[in-house]
C-alpha positions in Angstrom: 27.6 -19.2 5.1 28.9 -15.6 4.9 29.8 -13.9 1.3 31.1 -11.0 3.4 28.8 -8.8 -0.1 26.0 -7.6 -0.2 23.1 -9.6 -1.9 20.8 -8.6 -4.3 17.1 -10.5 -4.2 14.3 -10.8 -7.5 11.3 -12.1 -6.8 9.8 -13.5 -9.9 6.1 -12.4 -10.6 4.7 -16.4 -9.6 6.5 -16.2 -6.5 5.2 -12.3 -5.4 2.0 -13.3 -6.3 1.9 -16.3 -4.1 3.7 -15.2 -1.3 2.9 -11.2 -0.5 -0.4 -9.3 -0.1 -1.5 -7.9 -3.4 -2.6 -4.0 -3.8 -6.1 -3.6 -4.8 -8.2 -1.3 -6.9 -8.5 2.2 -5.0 -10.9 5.4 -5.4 -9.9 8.1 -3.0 -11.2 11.9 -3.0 -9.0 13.7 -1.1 -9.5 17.8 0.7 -6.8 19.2 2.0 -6.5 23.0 3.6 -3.2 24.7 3.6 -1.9 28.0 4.1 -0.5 30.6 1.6 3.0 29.4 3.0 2.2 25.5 1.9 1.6 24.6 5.7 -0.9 21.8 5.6 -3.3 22.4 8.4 -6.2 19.1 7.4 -6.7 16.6 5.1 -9.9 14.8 4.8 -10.1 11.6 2.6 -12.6 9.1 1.4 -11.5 5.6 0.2 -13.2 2.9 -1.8 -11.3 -0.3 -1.6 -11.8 -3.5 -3.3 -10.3 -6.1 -1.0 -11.6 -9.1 -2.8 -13.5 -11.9 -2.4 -11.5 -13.5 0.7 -11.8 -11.8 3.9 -7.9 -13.0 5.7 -6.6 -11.6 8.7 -4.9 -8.4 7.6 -7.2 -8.2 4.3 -8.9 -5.1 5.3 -5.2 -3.1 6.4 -4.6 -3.4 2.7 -5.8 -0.1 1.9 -4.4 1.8 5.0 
């Protein structure tokens, strides 16, 4: 079937939360060195993750 428009998709809430990766509570610290100018020249980051209590395949990218 074509429309030949464009479609607009909403999710409701049930269906996001059984069908997608949920975010997580995060703690991250972050450093980050610039320049006068605003150049950022590092950033060094440390981040607590709580990724649950199930361990699936792409569970720990969750808080990359």
């Amino acid at each position: 079937m074509r429309l030949n428009a464009p479609v607009k998709w909403i999710e409701s809430r049930r269906e996001n939360a059984s069908s997608t990766i949920h975010g997580r509570d995060q703690l991250g610290e972050y450093e980050v060195a610039v320049k006068r100018d605003g150049t950022l020249l590092a950033v060094k980051a440390r981040s607590i993750a709580d990724i649950g209590a199930y361990n699936q395949l792409l569970t720990p990218a969750i808080p990359l």
